[in-house]
MITORZA-516297 format. One record per residue (C-alpha): residue in one letter; x, y, z. Coordinates in steps of 0.2 Angstrom, whole numbers, plus 5000, padded with zeros to 4 digits. Example, Ala and Ser with C-alpha at 12.3 -4.5 7.8 and 13.67 -1.06 7.14 Angstrom:
A506249785039;S506849955036;
% end
This chain:
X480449584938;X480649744946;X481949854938;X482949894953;X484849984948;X485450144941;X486850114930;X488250214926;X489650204914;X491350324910;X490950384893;X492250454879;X491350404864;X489950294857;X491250164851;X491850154866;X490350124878;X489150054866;X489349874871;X489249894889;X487750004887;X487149854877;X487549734889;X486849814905;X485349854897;X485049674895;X484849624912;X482849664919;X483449744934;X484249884926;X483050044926;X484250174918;X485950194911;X486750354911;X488450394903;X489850514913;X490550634901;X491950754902;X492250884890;X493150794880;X491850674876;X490850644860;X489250604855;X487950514866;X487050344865;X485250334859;X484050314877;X485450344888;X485450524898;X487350634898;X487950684914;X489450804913;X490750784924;X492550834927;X493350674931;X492750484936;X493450534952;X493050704960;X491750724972;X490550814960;X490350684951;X489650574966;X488450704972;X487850704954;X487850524954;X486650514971;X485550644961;X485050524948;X484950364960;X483050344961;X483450144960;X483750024973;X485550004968;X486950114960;X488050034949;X489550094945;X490850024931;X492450114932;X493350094917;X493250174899;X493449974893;X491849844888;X491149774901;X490849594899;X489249544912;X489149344916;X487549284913;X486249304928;X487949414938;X486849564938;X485649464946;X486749374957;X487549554963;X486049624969;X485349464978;X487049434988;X486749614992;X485149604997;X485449455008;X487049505018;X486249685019;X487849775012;X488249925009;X489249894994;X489649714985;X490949694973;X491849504965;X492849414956;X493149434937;X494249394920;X495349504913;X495449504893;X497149554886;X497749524867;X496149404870;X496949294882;X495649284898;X496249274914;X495649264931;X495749444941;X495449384959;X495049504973;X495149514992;X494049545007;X493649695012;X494449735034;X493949855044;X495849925039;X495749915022;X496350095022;X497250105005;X496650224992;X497150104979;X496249924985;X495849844971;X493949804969;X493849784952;X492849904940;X491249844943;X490549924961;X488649904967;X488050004980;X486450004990;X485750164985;X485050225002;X486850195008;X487550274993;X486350454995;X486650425014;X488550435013;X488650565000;X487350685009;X488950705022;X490150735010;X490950905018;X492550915007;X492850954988;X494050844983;X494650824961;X495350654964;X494850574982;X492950604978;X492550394977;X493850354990;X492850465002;X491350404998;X491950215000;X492550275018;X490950335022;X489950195017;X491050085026;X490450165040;X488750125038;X488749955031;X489949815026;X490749805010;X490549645002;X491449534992;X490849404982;X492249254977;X491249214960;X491849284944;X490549384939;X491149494923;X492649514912;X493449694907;X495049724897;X496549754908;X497549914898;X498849934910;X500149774907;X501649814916;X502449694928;X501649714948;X503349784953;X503349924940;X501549974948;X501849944967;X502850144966;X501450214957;X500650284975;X502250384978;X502650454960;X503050634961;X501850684947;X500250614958;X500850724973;X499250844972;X498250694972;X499150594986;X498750734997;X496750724995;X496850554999;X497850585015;X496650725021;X494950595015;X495950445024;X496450575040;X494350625042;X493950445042;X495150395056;X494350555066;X492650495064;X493150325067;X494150365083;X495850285077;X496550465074;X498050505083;X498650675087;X500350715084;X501050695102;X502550585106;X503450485120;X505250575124;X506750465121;X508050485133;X509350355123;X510050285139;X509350125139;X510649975140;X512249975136;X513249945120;X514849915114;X514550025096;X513150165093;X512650085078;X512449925069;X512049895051;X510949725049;X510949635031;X509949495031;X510349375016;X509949245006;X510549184989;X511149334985;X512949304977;X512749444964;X512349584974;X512949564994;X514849604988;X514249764985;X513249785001;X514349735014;X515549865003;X514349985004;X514249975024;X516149955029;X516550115019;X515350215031;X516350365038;X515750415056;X516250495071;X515750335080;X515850145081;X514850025073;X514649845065;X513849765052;X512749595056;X512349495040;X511149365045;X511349235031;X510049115034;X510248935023;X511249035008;X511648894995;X512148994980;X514049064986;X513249194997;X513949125014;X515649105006;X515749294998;X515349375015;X516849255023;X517949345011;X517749505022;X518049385036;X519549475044;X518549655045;X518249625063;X516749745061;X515749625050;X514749495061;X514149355051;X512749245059;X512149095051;X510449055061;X510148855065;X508348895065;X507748845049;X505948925050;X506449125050;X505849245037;X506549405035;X505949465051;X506349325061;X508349365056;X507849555060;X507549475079;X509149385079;X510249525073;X509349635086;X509549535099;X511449505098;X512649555110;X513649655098;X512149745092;X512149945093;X511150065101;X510150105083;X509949965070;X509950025051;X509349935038;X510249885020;X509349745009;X510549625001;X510049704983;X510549894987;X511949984992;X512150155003;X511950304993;X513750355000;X515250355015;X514050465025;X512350385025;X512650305043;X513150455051;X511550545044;X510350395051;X511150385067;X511050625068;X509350605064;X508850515081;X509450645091;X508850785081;X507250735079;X506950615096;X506050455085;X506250305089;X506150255070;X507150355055;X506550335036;X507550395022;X507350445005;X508150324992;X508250324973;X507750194961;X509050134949;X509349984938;X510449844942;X512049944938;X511550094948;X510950194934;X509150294940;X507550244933;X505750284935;X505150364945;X506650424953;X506950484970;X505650394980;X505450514997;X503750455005;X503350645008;X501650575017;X502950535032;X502650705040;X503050745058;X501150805060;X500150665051;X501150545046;X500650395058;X498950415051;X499350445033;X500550285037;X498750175038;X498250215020;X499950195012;X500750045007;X502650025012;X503950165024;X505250185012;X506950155014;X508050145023;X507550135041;X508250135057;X507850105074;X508250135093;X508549965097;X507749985115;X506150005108;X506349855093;X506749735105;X505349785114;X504049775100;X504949625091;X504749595073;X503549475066;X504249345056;X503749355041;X504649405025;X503349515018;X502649665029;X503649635044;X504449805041;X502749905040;X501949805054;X503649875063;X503450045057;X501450045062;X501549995080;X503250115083;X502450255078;X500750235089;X501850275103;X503550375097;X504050495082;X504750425066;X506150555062;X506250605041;X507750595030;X507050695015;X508750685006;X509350524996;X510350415008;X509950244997;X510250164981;X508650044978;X508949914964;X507849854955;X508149674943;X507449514940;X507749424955;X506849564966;X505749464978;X504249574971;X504949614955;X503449514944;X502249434955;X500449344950;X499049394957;X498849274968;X500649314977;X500049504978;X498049464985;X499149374998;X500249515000;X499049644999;X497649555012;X499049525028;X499549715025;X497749745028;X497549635042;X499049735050;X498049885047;X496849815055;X497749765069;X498449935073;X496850025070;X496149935083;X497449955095;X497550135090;X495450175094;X495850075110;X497150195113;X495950355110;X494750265122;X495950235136;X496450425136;
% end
């Protein structure tokens, strides 16, 4: 048998990558195994050739990569972990790429923690699988004349964004193809719960490298066509008329030890204007429905309870907005959290005029259950800039909180009903057309606690999650090129 793939494997010290080495040099097919080494390496492996490099990451290391790819394949495992091949799954990776004529394959695997083996399941690749952080496992084998071809147009430097440019580019050339067999097993290092790890994309400390990703994603769009430049519709705010300028919308369910504090949080709002607050309390059977009766005689509070009983969170977005007693802007509040203070409506509602969006997003601050701040703090979505944010918005993985809408236009664009992504898909489609006005200060207290809807989910619950986010992506990246072709 041919041998066929160039293999290459993060190195920090014999110990630690002898077994993989072993284990790719096992399969036939592989020709050469080289170790990438940063400074802080030490040692070598005996028949393996050092490449030096500054990071996993950076673009240099790509180029360097392509230098050495005089295989028909480039495989490339991601973690400084032992890697565990199945038997024949080398094999199998490069005949599934050969046959679909990808670009890049990727699969299925086991993770091994404390020696418990579980299955690591991974999604399809969309057209708008944007995010820097898709998950495609550590084990990633590309076509090497696709691989040379994509990084000979590499333009831009990057320290952290080198791969995700490359993986852009390649898209661009040829598919990228998963393959739903579990092929290999690694060891997963980084236990925490999914919900401690869905705020690692906008942790202060990884500012430097969020903005690589955004310029990488933001040259993709352009040689795509789905970049869109920053020009805006005017909002004249005179559409309809309403009896109140704002209304705060809650919707609830089976939330007895937290919507207290929420409807509290709204109806102490200080403003120069009226407003209202529409809890939409759909099939509560936990006390809920009878706590928010106790503010009953607040003739501000509107409390609906649907008779529909197929509406997700977005579907009681629709009937709050399309209530007669709903305001001219719509502001968000989740039944868990609680305004940051008496003057976090007025600022929402300020924003619109100031800014002329017809979407606000604010900054809010994680805390505990008892309001007490934890990691990472103040959560600010800087990637939401006036000039780039609608693009940045297709590589990022949530809007922030709260947010706010002209209700003209959300009535026009309708939420979907769903209860996860219903905002984003919201957010996506808004700002193809209009601004989406900043709040850079903290307007909201985001708790986080057990009962969380994302708080600890399997994997299967976050592939699902993660996969429709794409397809909005998708969605909207296809509307948006058709956009750009229309002008």
């Amino acid at each position: 048998m041919c041998k066929t793939i160039n293999c290459f494997v993060p190195f920090a010290s014999a110990e630690q990558a002898k077994a993989t080495v072993e284990a790719l040099k096992a399969s036939e097919q592989v020709k050469n195994v080289y170790l990438l080494k940063t400074a802080e390496a030490e040692g070598t492996l005996e028949g393996c050739e050092s490449i030096e490099i500054k990071s996993l990451y950076a673009t240099d290391t790509i180029k360097k990569i392509a230098e050495k790819a005089d295989a028909d394949y480039v495989l490339l495992y991601t973690k400084y972990d032992t890697l565990v091949p199945g038997m024949f799954a080398i094999e199998r990776m490069t005949s599934l790429a050969s046959d679909s004529g990808a670009a890049m394959v990727y699969a299925d695997h086991y993770q091994v923690v404390d020696g418990k083996q579980t299955n690591a399941p991974v999604i399809d690749y969309q057209f708008g699988s944007l995010r820097d952080d898709f998950d495609f496992g550590s084990v990633l084998l590309f076509n090497a004349a696709a691989y040379k071809e994509a990084a000979a147009g590499i333009d831009k430097e990057y320290e952290h964004a080198g791969l995700y440019d490359l993986r852009l580019r390649i898209s661009r050339i040829a598919n990228l193809v998963h393959i739903n067999e579990y092929l290999y097993s690694d060891v997963q290092l980084d236990t925490r719960k999914s919900g401690e790890k869905i705020f690692d994309y906008v942790d202060p400390r990884n500012r430097g490298r969020q903005i690589e990703m955004e310029q990488a994603c933001t040259e993709h769009l352009k040689a795509i066509g789905g970049y869109l430049a920053p020009e805006f519709e005017t909002i004249e705010f005179n559409k309809g008329e309403f009896e109140v300028e704002a209304s705060v919308m809650i919707p609830v369910r089976n939330r007895i030890r937290t919507i207290r504090d929420a409807i509290r949080s709204v109806l102490s709002q200080k403003c120069d204007f009226k407003f209202n607050l529409i809890v939409v309390d759909n099939g509560s059977t936990d006390g809920t429905t009878e706590a928010i009766q106790e503010f009953k005689d607040d003739e501000r509070l509107i409390h609906i309870i649907p008779e529909r009983k197929d509406l997700g969170i977005g579907g009681c977005w629709n009937l709050g907005a399309y209530h007669p007693k709903c305001g001219k802007f719509i502001v968000q509040l989740d039944s868990d959290d609680v305004y940051k203070d008496e003057n976090t409506l007025q600022t929402m509602v300020n924003a619109f005029y100031e800014q002329n969006c017809a979407m606000v997003v604010g900054t809010y601050m994680m805390t505990d259950f008892n309001m007490n701040m934890i990691a990472p703090g103040i959560i600010d979505h800087k990637e939401w800039t006036p000039e780039n944010g609608r693009n940045n918005a297709l590589r990022i993985n949530g809007l922030g909180a709260p947010r706010a809408f002209y209700t003209p236009v959300l009535r026009e664009v309708k939420v979907p009903n769903t209860s996860y992504g219903e905002d984003y898909a919201l957010g996506l489609n808004i700002s193809r057309n209009f601004q989406i006005g900043r709040i850079y200060e903290p307007v909201y207290m985001c708790r986080r606690w057990d009962d969380n809807s994302d708080a600890s989910l399997d994997i299967v619950k976050m592939n699902g999650h993660n996969l429709y986010k794409d397809r909005i992506r998708t969605w909207e990246l296809e509307a948006r090129i058709a956009k750009n072709k229309k002008a």
